[in-house]
Each structure stands twice: as structure tokens, then as C-alpha cells.
C-alpha positions in Angstrom: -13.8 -5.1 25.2 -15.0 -3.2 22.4 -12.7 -2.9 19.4 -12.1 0.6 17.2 -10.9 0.7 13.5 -10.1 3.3 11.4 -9.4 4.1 7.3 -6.6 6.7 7.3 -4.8 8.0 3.8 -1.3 7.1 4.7 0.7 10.0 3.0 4.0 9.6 1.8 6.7 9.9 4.1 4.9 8.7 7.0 5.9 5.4 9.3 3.1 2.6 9.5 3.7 2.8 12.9 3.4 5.2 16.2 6.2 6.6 17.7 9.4 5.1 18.8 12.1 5.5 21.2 14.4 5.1 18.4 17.1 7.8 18.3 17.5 7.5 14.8 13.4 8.2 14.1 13.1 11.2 16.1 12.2 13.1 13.2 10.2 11.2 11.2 6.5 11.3 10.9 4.1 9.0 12.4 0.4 7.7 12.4 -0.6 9.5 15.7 0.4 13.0 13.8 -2.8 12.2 12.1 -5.2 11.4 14.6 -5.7 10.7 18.7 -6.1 6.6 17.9 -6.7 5.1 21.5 -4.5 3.0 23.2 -3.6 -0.5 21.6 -3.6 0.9 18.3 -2.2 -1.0 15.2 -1.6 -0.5 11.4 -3.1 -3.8 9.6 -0.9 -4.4 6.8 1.5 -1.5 7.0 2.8 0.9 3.6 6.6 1.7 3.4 7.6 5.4 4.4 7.6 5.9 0.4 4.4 4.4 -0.5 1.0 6.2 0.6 -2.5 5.4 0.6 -5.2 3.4 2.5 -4.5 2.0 6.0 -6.3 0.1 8.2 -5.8 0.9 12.1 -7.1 -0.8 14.6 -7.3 -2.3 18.2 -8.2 -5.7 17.5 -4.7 -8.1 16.9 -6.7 -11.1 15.5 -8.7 -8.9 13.0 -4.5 -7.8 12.1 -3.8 -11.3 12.0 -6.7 -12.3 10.1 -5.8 -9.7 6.9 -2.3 -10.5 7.0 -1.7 -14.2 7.2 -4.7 -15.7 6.2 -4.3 -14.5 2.5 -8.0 -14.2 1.4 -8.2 -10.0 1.9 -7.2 -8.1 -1.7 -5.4 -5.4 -1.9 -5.1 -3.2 -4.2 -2.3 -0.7 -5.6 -2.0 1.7 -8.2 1.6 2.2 -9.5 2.9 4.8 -11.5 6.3 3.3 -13.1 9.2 4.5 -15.1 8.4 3.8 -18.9 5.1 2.7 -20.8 4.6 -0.6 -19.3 3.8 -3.6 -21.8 0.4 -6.2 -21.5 3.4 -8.8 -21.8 5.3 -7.2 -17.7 1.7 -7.2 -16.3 1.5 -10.7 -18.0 4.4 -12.1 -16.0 3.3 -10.2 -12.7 -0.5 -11.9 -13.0 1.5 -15.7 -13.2 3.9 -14.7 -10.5 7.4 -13.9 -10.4 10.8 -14.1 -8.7 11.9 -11.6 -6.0 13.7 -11.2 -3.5 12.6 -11.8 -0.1 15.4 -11.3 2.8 18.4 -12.1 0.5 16.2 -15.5 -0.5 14.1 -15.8 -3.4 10.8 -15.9 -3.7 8.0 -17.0 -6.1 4.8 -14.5 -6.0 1.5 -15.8 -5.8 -0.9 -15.1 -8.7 -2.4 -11.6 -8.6 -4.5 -9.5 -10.7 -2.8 -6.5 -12.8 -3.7 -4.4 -15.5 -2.8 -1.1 -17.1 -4.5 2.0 -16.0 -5.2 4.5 -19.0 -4.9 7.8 -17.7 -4.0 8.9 -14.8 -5.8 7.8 -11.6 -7.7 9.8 -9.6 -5.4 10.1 -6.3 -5.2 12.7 -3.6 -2.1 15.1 -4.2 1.1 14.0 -2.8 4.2 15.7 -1.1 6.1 13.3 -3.3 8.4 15.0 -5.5 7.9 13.1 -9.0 9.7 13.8 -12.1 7.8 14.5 -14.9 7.5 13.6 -18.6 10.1 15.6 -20.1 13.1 13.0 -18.5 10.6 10.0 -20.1 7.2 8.8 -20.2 5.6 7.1 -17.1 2.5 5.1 -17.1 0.2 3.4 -14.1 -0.9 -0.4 -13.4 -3.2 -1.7 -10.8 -1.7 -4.6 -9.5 -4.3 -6.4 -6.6 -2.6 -9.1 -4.0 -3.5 -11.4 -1.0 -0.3 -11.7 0.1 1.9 -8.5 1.0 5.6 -9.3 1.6 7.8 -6.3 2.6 8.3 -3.9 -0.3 6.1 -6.5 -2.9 4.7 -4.4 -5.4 7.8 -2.4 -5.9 9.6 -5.5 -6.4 7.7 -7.0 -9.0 7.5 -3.7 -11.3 11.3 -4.0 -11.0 11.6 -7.5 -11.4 9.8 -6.9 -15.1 11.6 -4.0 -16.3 9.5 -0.8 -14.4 10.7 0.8 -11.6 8.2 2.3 -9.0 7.8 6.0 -9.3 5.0 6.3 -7.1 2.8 4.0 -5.1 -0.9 3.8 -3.4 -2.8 1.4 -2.0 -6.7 2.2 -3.1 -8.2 -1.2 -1.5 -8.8 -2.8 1.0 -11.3 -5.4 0.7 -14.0 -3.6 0.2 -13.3 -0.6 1.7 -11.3 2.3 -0.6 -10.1 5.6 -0.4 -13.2 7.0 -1.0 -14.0 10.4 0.7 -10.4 10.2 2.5 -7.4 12.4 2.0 -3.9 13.3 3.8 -5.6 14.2 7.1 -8.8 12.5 7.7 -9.5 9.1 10.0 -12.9 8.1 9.3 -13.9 5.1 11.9 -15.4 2.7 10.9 -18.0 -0.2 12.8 -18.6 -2.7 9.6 -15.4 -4.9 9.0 -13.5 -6.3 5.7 -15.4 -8.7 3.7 -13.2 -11.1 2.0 -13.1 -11.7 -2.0 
């Protein structure tokens, strides 16, 4: 059997996953709003309903396996966080730092992080984000092999800067390049390990 994989822009407010039979998810939104995937289709690495960005679907369960567990597949995020975030918070992020995992803690891995001057270059969102008169904001790209559920918001919290808004740009070495809230380009080459 042929595999298919895809590189959708995840927008905000959408499940990682296709529909349900859960009673209490009958409104949400879901990756086959976006695009007819065929059957057997899986997110690799999914995005929480508030994050957005790039997502991997695909058919294949090891190639799933392979991203998630195996720990040698970057990603990356940009975050835009409450408050001008210090060289000394992305500091503690890059060495690793305590969260909490499940109501047990847990020490991060080493990741790359650094501050973003500017503002990124991101496709609009629907996301409804206060603006500069209640503070100032600022954006850090923080990269990972690992991805525990809700990481990246964890660690900006754990040193001091709450999430605002977050996208994943990278995977491997595919990015959100030529993507936006309602395109599915498939793809035939597959993620190339860094």
C-alpha cells in the first residue's frame, strides 16, 4: 500500500483530529473541514485547539511513530507572549526546565530558543489577541524534539511569559511556506531529520 501525506496550516480553533462521536464535540471544528484526506488519515504530532500552524497528516502510522517518539524531528514554534521577554527566560528554556506533565513534574530536554525582533511573518488568525495598549508583547522561536501535551505554552509560563499566541512554522524541513488557513498541499518527499 501506497502511503499519502499532507502539510495543512492548522488554524486556530481547530481539533488535531477528524470527527468524533463525542456529544460534547459536535460543534467543534475538525481537520476533514479542510480537506477530503482518504481513509486512515492521521495528524503526526497534533497542535492544541488554541495553537495553529503546520501539520503533518498522513496514512502511514510508523512514519507517526517515527516523528513522535523517536525524538530526532525539530520543530519549530513561534510564540508571541505577554511582556518583553528577557535573553536570561530563553536562557532557562534552552537548558531545560520544570513543568508539569499530568500532575508529575517534568524536566525539558534542551531546545533551541531565541527572540524574534519584529513581528513574524504569519498567516492572519481568527484569534482574538489583545493588543499593545493593555502591555507590550514580544515573540520567541523556541525549536524541540520532544513535544509533550501543551509544552511550549508551559515553558513560556514556567519563566515568567504567558502564551498569547502560538504557531508551529517547522517541521523538519518542511515549513509553512506557500500554505494558509485553507490549503493541503500533498506531499511525496518525507521529513529529513536534523
Amino acid at each position: 500500500m501506497s502511503h499519502r501525506h499532507f502539510l495543512i496550516y492548522k488554524p486556530y480553533k481547530m481539533l488535531s483530529q477528524f470527527m468524533t462521536n463525542d456529544r460534547h464535540q459536535k460543534n467543534k471544528k475538525f481537520l476533514g473541514d479542510l480537506h477530503d484526506f482518504p481513509d486512515g488519515s492521521m495528524a503526526v504530532g497534533r497542535l492544541d485547539e488554541t495553537s495553529e500552524g503546520l501539520l503533518l497528516i498522513t496514512t502511514d502510522g510508523q512514519l507517526s511513530s517515527h516523528i513522535n517518539k523517536k525524538g530526532k524531528v525539530e520543530k519549530e514554534y513561534y510564540v508571541q507572549v505577554d511582556g518583553m521577554i528577557t535573553e536570561e527566560a530563553v536562557q532557562k528554556m534552552t537548558s531545560g526546565i520544570e513543568i508539569s506533565i499530568n500532575g508529575k513534574l517534568y524536566q525539558t530536554k534542551e531546545c533551541k530558543a531565541r527572540i524574534i525582533e519584529g513581528i513574524p511573518d504569519l498567516p492572519a488568525t481568527q484569534q482574538r489577541i489583545r493588543d499593545d495598549r493593555h502591555g507590550p508583547t514580544s515573540w520567541v522561536s523556541v525549536t524541540l524534539k520532544e513535544g509533550k501535551f501543551r509544552q511550549v505554552r508551559k515553558m513560556c509560563a514556567a519563566v515568567g511569559f504567558p502564551v498569547l499566541r502560538l504557531a508551529r512554522v517547522r517541521i523538519g524541513n518542511f515549513t509553512l511556506e506557500n500554505l494558509n488557513a485553507k490549503t493541503a498541499n500533498e506531499i511525496t518527499t518525507l521529513i529529513e531529520e536534523k
